[in-house]
N, C-alpha and C positions, 0 to 999 in steps of 0.2 A: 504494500500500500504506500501513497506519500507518506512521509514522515512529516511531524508539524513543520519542521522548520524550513520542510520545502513554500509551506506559504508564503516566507520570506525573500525565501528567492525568486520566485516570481514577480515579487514586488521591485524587486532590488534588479530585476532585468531592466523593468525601465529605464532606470538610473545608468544605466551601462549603454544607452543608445541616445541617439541626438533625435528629440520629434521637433514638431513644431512650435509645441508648446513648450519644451524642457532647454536648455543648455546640453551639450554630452560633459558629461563629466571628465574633468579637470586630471590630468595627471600630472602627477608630483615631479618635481623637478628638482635636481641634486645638484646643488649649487656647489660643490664644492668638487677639487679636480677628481677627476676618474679616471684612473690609468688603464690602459687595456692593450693587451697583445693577441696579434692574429693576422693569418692572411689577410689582403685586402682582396675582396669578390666584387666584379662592378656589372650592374645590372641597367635598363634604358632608364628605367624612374627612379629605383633604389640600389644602394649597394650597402657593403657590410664589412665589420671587422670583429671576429667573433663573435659574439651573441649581438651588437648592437647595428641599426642602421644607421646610413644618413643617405640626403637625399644626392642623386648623382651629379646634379648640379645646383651650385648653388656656393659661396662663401665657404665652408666646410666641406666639402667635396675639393672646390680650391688649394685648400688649406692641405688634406690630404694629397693630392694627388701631385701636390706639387714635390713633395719628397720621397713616395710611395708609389708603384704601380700595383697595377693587378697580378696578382697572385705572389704579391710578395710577404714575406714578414713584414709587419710594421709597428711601431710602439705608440699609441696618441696618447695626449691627456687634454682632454676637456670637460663638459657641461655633459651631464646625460638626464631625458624628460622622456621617463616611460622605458620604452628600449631602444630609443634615438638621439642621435650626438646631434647637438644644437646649434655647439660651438667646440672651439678646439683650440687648443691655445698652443700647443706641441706637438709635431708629428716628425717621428727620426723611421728614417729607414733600416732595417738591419740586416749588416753586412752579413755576406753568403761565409760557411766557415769552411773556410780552406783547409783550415787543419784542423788534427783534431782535439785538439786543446780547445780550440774555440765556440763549441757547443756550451762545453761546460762553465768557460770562465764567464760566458755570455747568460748565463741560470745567473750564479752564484752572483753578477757583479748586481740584479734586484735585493739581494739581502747584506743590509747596513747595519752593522748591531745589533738593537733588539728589531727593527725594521724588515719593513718588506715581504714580498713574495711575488712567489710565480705560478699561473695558471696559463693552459692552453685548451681552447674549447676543442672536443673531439673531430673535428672535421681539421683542425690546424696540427693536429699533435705530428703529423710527418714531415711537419719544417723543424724539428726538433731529435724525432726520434726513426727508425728502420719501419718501414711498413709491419713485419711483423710483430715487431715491438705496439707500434701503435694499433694495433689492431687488438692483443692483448690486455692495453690500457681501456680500452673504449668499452670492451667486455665485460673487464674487470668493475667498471664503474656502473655499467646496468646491475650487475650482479651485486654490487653493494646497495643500492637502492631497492632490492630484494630483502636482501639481511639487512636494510636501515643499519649499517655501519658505515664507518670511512673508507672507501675502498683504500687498498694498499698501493698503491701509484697516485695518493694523491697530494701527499708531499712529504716525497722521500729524499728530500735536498737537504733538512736538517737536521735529522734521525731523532728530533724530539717536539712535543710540543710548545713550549716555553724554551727559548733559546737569544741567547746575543751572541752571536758570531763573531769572531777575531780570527785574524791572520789565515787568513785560506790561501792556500796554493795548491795551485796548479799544472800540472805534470802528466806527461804523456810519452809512451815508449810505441815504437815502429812495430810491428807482429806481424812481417810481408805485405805484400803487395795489397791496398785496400784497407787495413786491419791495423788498429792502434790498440794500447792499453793506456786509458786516461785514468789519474787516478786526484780527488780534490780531499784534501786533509785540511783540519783547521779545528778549533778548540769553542766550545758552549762553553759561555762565562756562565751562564742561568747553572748547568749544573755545579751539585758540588763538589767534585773533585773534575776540574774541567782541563781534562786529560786529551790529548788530540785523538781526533777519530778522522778517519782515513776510509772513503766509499770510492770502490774502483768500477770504472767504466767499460767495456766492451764498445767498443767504435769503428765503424764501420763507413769507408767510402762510398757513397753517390754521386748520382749523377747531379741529385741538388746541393754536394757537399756533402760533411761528415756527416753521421748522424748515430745516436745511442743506441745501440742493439740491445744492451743489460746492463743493468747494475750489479753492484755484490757489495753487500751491506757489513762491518764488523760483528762477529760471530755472535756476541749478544743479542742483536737483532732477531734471531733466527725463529722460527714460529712453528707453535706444535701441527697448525694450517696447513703448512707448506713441507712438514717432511721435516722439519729442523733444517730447511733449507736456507740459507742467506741470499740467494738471488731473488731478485726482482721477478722473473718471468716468471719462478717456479711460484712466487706467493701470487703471481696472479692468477694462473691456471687453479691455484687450489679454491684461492677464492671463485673462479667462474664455474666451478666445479660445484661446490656449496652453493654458489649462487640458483643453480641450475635444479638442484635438488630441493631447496627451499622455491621456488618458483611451483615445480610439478605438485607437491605438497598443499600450495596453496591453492592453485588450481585445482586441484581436485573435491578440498575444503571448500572454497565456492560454489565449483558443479553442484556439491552434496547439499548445501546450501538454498539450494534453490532459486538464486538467479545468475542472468546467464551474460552479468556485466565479467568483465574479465580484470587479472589482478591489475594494480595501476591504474583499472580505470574509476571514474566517478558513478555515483546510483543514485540515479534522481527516483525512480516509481522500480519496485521489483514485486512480484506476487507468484504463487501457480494456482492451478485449476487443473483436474482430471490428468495427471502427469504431465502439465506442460509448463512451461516459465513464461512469466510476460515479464519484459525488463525495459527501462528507459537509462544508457549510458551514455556515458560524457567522455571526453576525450583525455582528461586527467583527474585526478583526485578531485573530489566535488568545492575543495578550498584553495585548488592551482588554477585561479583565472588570468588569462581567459582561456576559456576551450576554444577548443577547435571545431570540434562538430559533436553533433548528439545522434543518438541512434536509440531508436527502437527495435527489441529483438522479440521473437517468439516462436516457441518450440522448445528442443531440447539443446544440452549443448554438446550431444551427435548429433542431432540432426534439427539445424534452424531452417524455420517456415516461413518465417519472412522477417529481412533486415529492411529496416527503416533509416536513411541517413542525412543528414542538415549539415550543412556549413557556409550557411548563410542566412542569417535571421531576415525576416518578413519576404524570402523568396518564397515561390513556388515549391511545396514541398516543408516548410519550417515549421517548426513548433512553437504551440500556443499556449499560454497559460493563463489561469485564474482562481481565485477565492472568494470564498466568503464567509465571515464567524458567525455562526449562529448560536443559541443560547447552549447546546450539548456539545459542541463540538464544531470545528471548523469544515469545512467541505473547499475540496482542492479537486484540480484536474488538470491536464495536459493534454493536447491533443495534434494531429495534424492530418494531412489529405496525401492520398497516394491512389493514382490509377480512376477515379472515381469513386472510390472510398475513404469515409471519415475516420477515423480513431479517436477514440475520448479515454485514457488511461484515469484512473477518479478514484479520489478517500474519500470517506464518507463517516465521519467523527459524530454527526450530528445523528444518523439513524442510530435504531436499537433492535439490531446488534450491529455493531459498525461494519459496512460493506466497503470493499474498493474492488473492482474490475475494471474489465478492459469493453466500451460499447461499440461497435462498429454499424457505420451507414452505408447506405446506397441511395445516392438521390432523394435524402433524407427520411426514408424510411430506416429504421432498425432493422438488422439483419445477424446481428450476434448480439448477444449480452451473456460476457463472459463473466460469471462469478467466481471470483477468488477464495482460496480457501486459508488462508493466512498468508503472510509472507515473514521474511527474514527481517521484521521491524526491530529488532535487538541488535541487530546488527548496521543498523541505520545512522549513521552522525545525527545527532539531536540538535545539534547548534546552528541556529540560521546564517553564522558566517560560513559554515562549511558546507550549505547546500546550495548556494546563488550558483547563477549559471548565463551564462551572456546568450548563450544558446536560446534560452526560453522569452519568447517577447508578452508582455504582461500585456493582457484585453479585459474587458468588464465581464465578470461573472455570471454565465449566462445559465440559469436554471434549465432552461430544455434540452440542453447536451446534457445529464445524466437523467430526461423523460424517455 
C-alpha cells in the first residue's frame, strides 16, 4: 500500500517543478571554492568534469577551455549551484606522466599536512590508473554500496584516517621495458609513534602514459577480507566478491518480500494479490533526489506482466499523484495511462478495513479492481523526507479514480 508519508511526496513534487503559478525551486549555491578533478567531456549545449556540468559556451567554458581540452585531465576550482560550475576562478591542465614517478608524486602533491585529498569519479579513474586496475576500483565501489562500507580503493594514499603528512618521497626503479616499481614513503605526525611507512606501486607504460597497475600496502594493512593479502587488487576482488554475495542475499530477501522494486532502488506503492506483486519504483533510494525515472511493475519477479516507465514528468505516459485526509485516515493514489489504459495504484487509510489496490480503465469504464492482500508496509520509510519523488506531479484529488 502507500505508506503515509508518501502523501508528502506528492505534495513536495510540486515544489520540484516550475508551473505557472509557482517559482521552480531554488538551488543552493556553494559559495565557496570547489576543487574538482576529471576529464574534461564536451558536448553541443553541455559539457562536464566529473560529476559537474557547465555550459559549453559561455564565460566558464572560456575559462576552461582555455587551459584544458577535451579528454584531458584537468584541475578547476570554482563556484558550484546544484551540479553546475557557474564560475571558475582556476583551471590548470595536467601534465601527461612521462614517467613513472609522476603519477604518484602528482596524488601525493593534493595532500599538505593535515590537508587535502584526492578523488576520481569512475569514468576518469584510467587517466590515473591500468584499465584493469580501474575496472577493479569501479566494482569495488558498487560493491561497497552493497555492504554500506568504504570501499577499499577509496583512499588508500594515506593508510589512515586522521593523518598530517610530512616528508614524502618519491622513488621509482626500471623492471624492463614498460614496467616500473614506484615506491612513496613518508611519516603520519597524527599517529603516535609516526614511524615512516612506505606503499609500493606497480607501474605500468601506456599509450596515455604511466599508469598504477597495484599497490602493496605495509604488512599491517593486511585484511582477514583479502587473504591477509597486502595488495590492492587482491582487497578489491575480495570485496567484489562479498559485494556480490551480499547483493544475491538481498535480492532474494526482496523477491520473498513481496515487491518487485529491486535493491538500490526507491518504493513508492508495493502490494500483492492472488500471487502476484504490484510495485511502483524509483530510480534511486526514495531520499536520493532527483530520480530518474519511475516504473510500474506487475507480476512476478520471474516473470513480469507488465513494466511501466516515466522519465519525464507531465509527458505522455507520466505519473500522477494525489491526497486527501479524511477524518480515519488519509486516502493517496498514483496513477498513469499506457496503450488506452488507466492505472490508479491507491491507500485507502480512511475505509474499515483499510484497502489499497491497483484499478485499471478502459475508456473509463473499470475493467480490473485489483485487491491487495497486504503488503511489505514495515518495511516502508515512514519519513516524508525519504519518500518525495520528482517523478510524481501533484493534481487535485479526484474521488472517482478509486469509484
Amino acid at each position: 500500500m502507500l505508506p503515509r508519508s508518501t502523501v508528502f511526496a506528492i505534495s513536495a513534487a510540486i515544489l520540484a517543478l516550475p508551473t505557472s503559478g509557482r517559482a521552480a525551486e531554488k538551488q543552493p549555491e556553494i559559495n565557496s571554492p570547489i576543487p574538482t578533478i576529471g576529464v574534461i567531456r564536451y558536448g553541443m549545449s553541455d559539457s562536464s568534469i566529473g560529476k559537474l556540468s557547465f555550459l559549453s559556451q559561455g564565460p566558464v567554458a572560456d575559462r576552461i577551455f582555455a587551459s584544458c581540452k577535451t579528454g584531458e585531465l584537468c584541475e578547476i576550482v570554482g563556484t558550484v549551484k546544484g551540479d553546475g560550475i557557474v564560475r571558475v576562478t582556476k583551471a590548470t591542465r595536467v601534465k601527461p606522466f612521462v614517467g613513472p614517478r609522476d603519477p604518484i608524486v602528482y596524488v601525493y602533491s593534493h595532500f599538505k599536512e593535515d590537508a587535502g585529498s584526492f578523488w576520481l569519479e569512475d569514468d576518469d579513474l584510467e587517466s590515473l590508473f591500468t584499465p584493469r586496475m580501474a575496472d577493479l576500483m569501479v566494482k569495488s565501489r558498487r560493491a561497497s554500496e552493497i555492504l554500506e562500507s568504504e570501499s577499499a580503493g577509496a583512499g588508500p594514499w594515506t593508510l589512515a584516517q586522521d593523518w598530517i603528512i610530512r616528508g614524502v618521497k618519491v622513488e621509482a626503479d626500471d623492471r624492463g621495458p614498460g614496467k616500473a616499481l614506484a615506491m612513496a614513503t613518508f611519516r603520519n605526525f597524527a599517529a603516535q609513534e609516526p614511524k615512516p611507512q612506505t606503499i609500493t606501486f606497480d607501474m605500468v607504460k601506456t599509450e596515455g602514459g604511466w599508469r598504477i597497475d597495484d599497490m602493496q600496502f605495509p604488512r599491517e594493512e593486511r585484511t582477514a577480507r583479502s587473504g591477509n593479502s597486502s595488495r590492492l587488487s587482491d582487497m578489491l576482488k575480495a570485496e567484489i566478491v562479498e559485494g556480490d554475495k551480499e547483493k544475491r542475499e538481498k535480492e532474494a530477501k526482496a523477491a520473498a518480500s513481496g515487491s518487485l522494486c529491486r535493491l538500490g532502488e526507491g518504493e513508492i506503492f508495493t502490494c500483492s494479490a492472488k500471487g502476484k506483486q504490484y510495485s511502483i519504483c524509483a530510480s534511486g533510494q526514495t531520499n536520493a533526489l532527483p530520480h530518474d525515472w519511475i516504473e510500474y511493475r506487475a507480476g512476478t519477479p520471474a516473470k513480469p506482466e507488465l513494466v511501466h516507465r516515466s522519465a519525464k514528468v507531465g509527458a505522455s505516459g507520466s505519473f500522477y499523484g494525489a491526497f486527501e485526509l479524511f477524518p480515519k485516515g488519509e486516502v493517496a493514489y498514483v496513477r498513469f495511462s499506457r496503450d488506452g489504459y488507466d492505472y490508479t495504484a491507491y491507500s485507502n487509510e480512511n475505509s474499515r478495513p483499510q484497502t489499497s489496490g491497483v484499478i485499471v480503465r478502459k475508456d473509463g469504464r473499470r475493467v480490473a479492481d485489483i485487491k491487495c492482500a497486504g503488503g511489505k508496509e514495515d518495511a516502508m520509510p515512514r519519513s516524508a523526507t525519504k519518500m518525495s519523488s520528482n517523478m510524481i506531479l501533484a493534481v487535485p484529488y479526484d474521488a472517482d479514480q478509486l469509484e
